[in-house]
C-alpha positions, -999 to +999 in steps of 0.1 A: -010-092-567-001-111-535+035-090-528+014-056-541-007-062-511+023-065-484+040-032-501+012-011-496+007-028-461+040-022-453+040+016-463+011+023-443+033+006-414+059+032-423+034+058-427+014+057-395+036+058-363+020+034-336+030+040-302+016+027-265+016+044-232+009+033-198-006+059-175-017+051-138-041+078-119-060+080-084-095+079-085-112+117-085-077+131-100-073+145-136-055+129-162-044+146-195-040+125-224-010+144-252-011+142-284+029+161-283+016+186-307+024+218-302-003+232-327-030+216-354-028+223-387-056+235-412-057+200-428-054+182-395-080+157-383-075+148-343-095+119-333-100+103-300-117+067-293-125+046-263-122+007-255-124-018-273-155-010-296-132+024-303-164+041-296-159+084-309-156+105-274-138+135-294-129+151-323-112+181-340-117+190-378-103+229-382-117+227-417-150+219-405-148+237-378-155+210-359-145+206-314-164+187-298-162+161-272-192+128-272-200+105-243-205+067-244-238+050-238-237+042-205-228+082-201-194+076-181-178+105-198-207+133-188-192+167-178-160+151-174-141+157-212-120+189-222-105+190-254-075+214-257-081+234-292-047+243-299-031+209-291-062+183-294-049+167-258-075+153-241-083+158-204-108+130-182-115+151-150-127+137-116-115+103-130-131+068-119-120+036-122-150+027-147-126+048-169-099+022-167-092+013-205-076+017-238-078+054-251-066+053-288-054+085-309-057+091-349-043+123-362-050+121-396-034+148-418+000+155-437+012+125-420-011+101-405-003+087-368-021+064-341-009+066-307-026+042-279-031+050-238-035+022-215-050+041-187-051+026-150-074+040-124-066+032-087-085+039-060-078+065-034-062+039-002-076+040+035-050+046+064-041+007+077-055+002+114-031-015+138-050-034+167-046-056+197-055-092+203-070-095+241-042-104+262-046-136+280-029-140+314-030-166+337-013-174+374+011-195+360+027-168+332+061-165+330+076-139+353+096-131+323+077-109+305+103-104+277+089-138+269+058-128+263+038-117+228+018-094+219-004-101+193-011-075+166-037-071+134-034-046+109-065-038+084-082-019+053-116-020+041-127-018+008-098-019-010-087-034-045-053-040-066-034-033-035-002-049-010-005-051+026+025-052+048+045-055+080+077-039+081+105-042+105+124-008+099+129-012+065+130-052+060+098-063+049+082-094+071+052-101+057+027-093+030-008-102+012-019-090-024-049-086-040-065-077-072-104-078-064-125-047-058-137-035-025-128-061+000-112-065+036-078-073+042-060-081+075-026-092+083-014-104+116+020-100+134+034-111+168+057-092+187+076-091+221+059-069+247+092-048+251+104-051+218+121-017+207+122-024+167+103+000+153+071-015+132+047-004+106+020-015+084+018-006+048-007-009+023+002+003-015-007+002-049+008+009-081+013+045-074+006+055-044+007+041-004-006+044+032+013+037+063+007+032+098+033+030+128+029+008+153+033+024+188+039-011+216+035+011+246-001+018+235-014-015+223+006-038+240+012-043+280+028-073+301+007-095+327+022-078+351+010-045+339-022-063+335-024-074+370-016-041+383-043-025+359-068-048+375-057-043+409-059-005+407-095-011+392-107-033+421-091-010+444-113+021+429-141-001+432-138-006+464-133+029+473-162+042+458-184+009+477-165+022+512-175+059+504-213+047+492-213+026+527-208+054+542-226+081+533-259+057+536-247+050+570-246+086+579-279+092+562-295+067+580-277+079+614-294+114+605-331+100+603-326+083+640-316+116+653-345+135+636-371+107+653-352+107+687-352+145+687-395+144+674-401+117+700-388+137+734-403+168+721-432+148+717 
């Protein structure tokens, strides 16, 4: 009875093909899920099933005359199913990641087969933001300013299942993963005020990436260019005191007149 039981076991092994495929998809995309048939047959049966309590979100039965597509109870799938008649492929429009899971396929006709999807969703990535540390300068910097840093931060914000970044043309210099759901990430990097490497922050996932170039003339500037800064702001203060100075001066110089001018006629 015992080796009865592993024959039949072992012809439904031969019988029913099992096959696995990975599929990875951004968030708000479509994804089509093939069965590789090019047509159902009268007695076919195509049935597709969801997670892991393989709840029914589809199924064809030509015999019955049966299409038709069902939703899960917490009503994920709504509007978003299409079942191709001819084929029995199924298509998951304007995709989430709350449809991450195991999608599992029974044909069940002349010759049965099961074929299972492991479906990834991602979620769309934000453009990395490059900024600058304040610069600190003092009297006693070096007058070297190739000796000088420049202190950099790159970001994202909500972002999950993702790799952030610095490269060096195309060596990589440092980098910081993570597999939660909607967080902040920030990675910092130090360069030299006239450095003329080219730099850029990269943030990636499974399929898809972001990147960002770093441009040191904008977000990074010597003392010296500092000090110069400053000075041409204190110098355009001054100015515009001088100029206020003076037009009050000439204002007031105005009134006198007016009363000398009142008084003799007086």
């Amino acid at each position: 009875m015992f080796y009865r039981i592993v024959l039949l076991n072992l012809c439904r092994w031969f019988l029913i093909g099992v096959f696995a495929e990975s599929v990875s998809v951004t968030e708000g995309d479509s994804v089509t899920l093939h069965t590789d048939l090019t047509e159902i047959h009268e007695d076919d049966e195509i049935v597709w099933k969801y997670g892991a309590e393989k709840s029914l979100i589809a199924q064809i039965n030509r015999d019955a005359e049966v299409y038709s597509t069902c939703d899960v109870p917490d009503e994920r799938f709504r509007d978003r199913l299409k079942l191709d008649r001819q084929t029995g492929s199924l298509t998951i429009t304007n995709i989430t990641t709350q449809h991450t899971g195991e999608y599992q396929l029974e044909i069940n006709g002349a010759k049965l087969s099961s074929k299972t999807f492991n479906v990834s969703v991602y979620a769309r990535l934000s453009v990395p933001v490059i900024s600058s540390n304040s610069t600190q300068c003092s009297s006693s910097s070096s007058s070297s300013s190739s000796q000088q840093n420049c202190s950099l931060v790159c970001s994202v914000v909500n972002v999950g299942h993702v790799t952030l970044s610095w490269y060096k043309g195309n060596s990589l210099l440092s980098s910081i993963s993570v597999s939660d759901l909607s967080i902040s990430l920030s990675l910092p990097l130090e360069v030299e005020y006239q450095e003329k490497n080219s730099y850029s922050c990269v943030i990636n996932n499974p399929i898809t990436n972001q990147t960002t170039h770093l441009d040191i003339s904008k977000l990074c500037h010597t003392c010296s260019e500092v000090h110069i800064s400053c000075c041409d702001t204190v110098e355009a203060v001054m100015r515009l005191v001088v100029a206020a100075l003076v037009g009050v001066a000439s204002a007031a110089a105005a009134v006198l007149l007016i009363n000398d001018i009142r008084s003799a006629r007086g």
